[in-house]
Wavefront OBJ file of the C-alpha trace (Angstrom):
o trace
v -21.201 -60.087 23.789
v -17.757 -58.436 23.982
v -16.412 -60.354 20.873
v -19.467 -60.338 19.007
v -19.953 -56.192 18.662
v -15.886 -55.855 18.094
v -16.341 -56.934 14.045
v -19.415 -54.609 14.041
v -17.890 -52.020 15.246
v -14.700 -52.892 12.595
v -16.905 -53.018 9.975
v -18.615 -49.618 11.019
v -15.127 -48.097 11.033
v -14.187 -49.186 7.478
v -17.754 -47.944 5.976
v -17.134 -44.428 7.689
v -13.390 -44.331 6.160
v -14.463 -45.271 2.970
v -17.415 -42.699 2.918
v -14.527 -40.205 4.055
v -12.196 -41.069 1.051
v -15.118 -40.644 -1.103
v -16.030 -37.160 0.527
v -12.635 -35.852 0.206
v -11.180 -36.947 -3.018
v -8.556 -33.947 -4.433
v -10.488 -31.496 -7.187
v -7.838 -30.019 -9.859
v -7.926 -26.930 -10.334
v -7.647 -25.115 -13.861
v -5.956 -22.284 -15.360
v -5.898 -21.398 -18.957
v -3.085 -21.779 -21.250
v -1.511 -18.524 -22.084
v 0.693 -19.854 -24.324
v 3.978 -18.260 -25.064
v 3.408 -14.731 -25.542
v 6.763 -13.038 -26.800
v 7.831 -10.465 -24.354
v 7.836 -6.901 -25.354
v 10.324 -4.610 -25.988
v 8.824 -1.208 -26.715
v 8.016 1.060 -24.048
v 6.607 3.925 -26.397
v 5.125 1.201 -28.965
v 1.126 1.766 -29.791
v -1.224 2.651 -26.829
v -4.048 0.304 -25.892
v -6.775 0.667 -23.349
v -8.103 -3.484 -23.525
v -11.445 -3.497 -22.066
v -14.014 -3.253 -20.989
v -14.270 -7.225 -21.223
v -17.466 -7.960 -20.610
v -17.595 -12.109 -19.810
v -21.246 -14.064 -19.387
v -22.873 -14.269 -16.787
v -22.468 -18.151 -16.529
v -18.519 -18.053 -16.940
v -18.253 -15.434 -13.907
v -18.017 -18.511 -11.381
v -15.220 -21.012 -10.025
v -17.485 -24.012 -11.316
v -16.128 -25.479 -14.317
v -19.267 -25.895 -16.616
v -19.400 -28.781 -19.249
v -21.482 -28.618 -22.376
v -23.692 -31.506 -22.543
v -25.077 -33.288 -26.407
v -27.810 -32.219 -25.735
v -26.806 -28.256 -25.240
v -26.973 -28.271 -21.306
v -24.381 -26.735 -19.256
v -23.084 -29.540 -16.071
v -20.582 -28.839 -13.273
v -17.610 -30.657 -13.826
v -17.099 -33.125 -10.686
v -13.117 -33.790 -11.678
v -11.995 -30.058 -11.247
v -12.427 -26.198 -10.775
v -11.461 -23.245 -12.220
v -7.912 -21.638 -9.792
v -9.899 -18.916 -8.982
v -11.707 -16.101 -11.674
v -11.779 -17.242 -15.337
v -12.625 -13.521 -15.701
v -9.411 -12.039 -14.656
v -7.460 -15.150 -16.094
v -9.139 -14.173 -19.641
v -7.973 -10.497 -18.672
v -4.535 -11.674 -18.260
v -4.361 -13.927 -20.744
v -5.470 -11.728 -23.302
v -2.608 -8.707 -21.979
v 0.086 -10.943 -22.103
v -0.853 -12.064 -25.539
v -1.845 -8.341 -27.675
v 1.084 -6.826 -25.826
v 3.429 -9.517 -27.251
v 1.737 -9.545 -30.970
v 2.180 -5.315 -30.917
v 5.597 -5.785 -29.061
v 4.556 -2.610 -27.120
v 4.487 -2.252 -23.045
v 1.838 0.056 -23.247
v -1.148 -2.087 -23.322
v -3.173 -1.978 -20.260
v -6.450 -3.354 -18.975
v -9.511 -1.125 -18.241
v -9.876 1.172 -16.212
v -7.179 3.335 -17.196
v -4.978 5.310 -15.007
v -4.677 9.019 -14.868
v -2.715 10.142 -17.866
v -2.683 7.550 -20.123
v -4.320 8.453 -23.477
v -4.796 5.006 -25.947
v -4.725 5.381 -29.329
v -7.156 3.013 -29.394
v -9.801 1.097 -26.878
v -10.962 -2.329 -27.360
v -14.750 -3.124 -26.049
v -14.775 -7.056 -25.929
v -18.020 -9.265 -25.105
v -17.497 -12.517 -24.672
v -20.409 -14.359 -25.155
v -19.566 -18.188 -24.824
v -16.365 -20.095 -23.921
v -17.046 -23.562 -23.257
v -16.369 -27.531 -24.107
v -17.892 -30.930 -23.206
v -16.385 -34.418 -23.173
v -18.157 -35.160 -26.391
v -17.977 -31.338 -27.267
v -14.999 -29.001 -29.004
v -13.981 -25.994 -27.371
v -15.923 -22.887 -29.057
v -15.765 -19.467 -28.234
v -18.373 -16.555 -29.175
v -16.907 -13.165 -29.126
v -17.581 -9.294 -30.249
v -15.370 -6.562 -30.379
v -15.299 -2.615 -31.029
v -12.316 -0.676 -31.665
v -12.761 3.205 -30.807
v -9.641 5.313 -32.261
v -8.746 8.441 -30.313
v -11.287 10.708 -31.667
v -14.220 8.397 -30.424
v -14.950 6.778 -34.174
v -15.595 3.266 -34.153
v -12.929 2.172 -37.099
v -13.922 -1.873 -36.891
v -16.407 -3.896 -35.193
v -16.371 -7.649 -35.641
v -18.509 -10.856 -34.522
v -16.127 -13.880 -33.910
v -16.727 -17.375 -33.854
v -13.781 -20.255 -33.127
v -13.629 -23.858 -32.839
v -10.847 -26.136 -31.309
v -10.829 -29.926 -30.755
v -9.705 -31.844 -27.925
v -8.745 -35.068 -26.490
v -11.778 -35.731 -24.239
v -10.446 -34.955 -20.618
v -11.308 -32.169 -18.465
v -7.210 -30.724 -18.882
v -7.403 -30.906 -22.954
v -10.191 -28.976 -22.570
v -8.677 -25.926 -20.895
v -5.738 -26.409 -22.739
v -8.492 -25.808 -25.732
v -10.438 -22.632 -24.563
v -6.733 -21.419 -24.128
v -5.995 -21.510 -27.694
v -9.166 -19.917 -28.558
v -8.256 -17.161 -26.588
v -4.775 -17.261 -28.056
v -6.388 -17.298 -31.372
v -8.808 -14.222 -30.671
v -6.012 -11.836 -29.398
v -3.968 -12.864 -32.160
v -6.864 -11.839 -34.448
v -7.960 -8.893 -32.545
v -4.018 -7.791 -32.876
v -3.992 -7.906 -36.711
v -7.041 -5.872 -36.473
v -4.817 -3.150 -34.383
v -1.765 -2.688 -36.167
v -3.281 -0.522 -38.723
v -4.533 1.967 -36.214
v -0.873 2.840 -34.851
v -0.332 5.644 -36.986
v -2.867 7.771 -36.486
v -2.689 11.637 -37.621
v -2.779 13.840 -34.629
v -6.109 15.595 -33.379
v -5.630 18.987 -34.622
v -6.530 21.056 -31.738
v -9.513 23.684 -32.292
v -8.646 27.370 -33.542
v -8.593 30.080 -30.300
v -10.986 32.569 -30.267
v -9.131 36.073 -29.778
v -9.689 37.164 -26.778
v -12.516 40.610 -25.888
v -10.673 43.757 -25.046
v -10.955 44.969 -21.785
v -13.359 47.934 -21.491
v -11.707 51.366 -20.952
v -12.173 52.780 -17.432
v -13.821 55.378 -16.701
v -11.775 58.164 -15.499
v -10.462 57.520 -19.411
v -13.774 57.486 -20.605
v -14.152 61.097 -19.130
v -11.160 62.581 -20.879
v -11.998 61.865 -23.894
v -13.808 64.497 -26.074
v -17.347 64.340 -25.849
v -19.035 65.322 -29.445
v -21.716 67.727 -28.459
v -25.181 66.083 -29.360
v -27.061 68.334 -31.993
v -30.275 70.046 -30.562
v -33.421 71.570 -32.626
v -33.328 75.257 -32.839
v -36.154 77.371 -32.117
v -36.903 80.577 -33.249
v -40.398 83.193 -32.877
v -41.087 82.919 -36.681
v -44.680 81.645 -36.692
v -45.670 79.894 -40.125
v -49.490 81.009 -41.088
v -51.503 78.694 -44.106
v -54.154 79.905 -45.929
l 1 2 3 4 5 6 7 8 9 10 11 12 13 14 15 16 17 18 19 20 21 22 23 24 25 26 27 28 29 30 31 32 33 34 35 36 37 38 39 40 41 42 43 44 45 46 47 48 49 50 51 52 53 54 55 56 57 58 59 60 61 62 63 64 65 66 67 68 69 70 71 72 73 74 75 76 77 78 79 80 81 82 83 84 85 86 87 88 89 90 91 92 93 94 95 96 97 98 99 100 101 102 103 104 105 106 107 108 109 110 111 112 113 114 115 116 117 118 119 120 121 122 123 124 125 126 127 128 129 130 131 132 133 134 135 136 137 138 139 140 141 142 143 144 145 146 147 148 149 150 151 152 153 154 155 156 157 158 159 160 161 162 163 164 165 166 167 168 169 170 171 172 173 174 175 176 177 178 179 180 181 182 183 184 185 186 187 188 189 190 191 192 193 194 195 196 197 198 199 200 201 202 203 204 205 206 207 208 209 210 211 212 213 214 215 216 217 218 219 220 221 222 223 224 225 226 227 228 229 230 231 232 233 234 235 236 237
């Protein structure tokens, strides 16, 4: 009985291992391609408050989605996104307006204390996805609000990129679609660097202070005038 269970209980073995490789096969995980951004040199260039970027709903995950033919949205089994592809389309998006404006002082929303943009970028993105059978598109929207709070351009965007197929060429696609917005959005910002400064509102003069009133008392009063009477009676007939 001994030597009949031991190739069972070999055979059991090898099922359970296999079912473990299976279980635990390595995920890659993604991050998008930022490209080469030049470096900056400036450090008073043009002032830029990025943001608020404002991703969908269905992007704010770690699950990287694939488009499907038929316009369905699948988890991809193959790989992840490295953490928030919110904060890696922040990042990516810095790195690449700073380098277009060559100017350090681009920063991402909220700002700090102190820091006065010349302008502020509001950016929706509304789609920024690919599929096997799928190029990489990416929906966008942006406002630009100069320093007195006018909006001086507001723009829908829509880009396109093809691919090789796999789940890397893909990333490496919605990468250059980013590259391509901030590129885009940069052209759209150089024009707003010189701005004419806000000319700051007239002062009012200010009120006198009243005179006290031990001053008030020495100055001459001007008697008030007062009717006169007199006994003269007037009589009509």
């Amino acid at each position: 009985m001994t030597a009949l269970r031991l190739p069972f209980f070999l055979m059991l073995a090898g099922v359970l291992g296999l079912a473990g490789c299976s279980v635990h096969q390595p995920v890659s995980l993604y991050q998008l391609d930022s490209g080469s951004p030049a470096q900056p040199a400036q450090s008073a260039g043009m002032a830029v408050l990025l943001g608020p970027v404002t991703v969908a709903d269905y992007l704010q995950r770690e699950t990287l989605l694939q488009r499907q033919p038929d316009g369905s949205l699948q988890a991809a089994t193959d790989g992840r996104w490295a953490g928030s592809l919110s904060s890696d389309i922040d990042q990516l998006l810095l790195r690449q307006v700073a380098g277009h404006l060559d100017s350090q002082r681009v920063v991402l929303a909220p700002a700090t204390v102190g820091f006065t943009p010349d302008v502020q970028v509001l950016l929706t993105i509304t789609r920024l996805d690919s599929g096997k059978l799928q190029p990489a598109i990416l929906d966008a929207q942006w406002r630009l609000i100069d320093r007195r709070g006018q909006v001086r351009d507001n723009r829908i965007i829509h880009l396109q990129e093809q691919h090789a197929g796999g789940t890397a060429a893909q990333v490496q696609a919605q990468g250059v679609l980013l590259q391509k917005l901030a590129q885009q959005l940069s052209t759209a910002l150089k024009p707003l660097a010189n701005q004419p400064p806000i000319a700051e509102a007239p002062k009012k003069p200010a009120a006198k202070p009243a005179a006290p009133a031990a001053e008030q008392e020495k100055q001459p009063k001007i008697p008030m005038a007062a009717p006169i009477r007199t006994d003269m009676e007037v009589f009509r007939f």
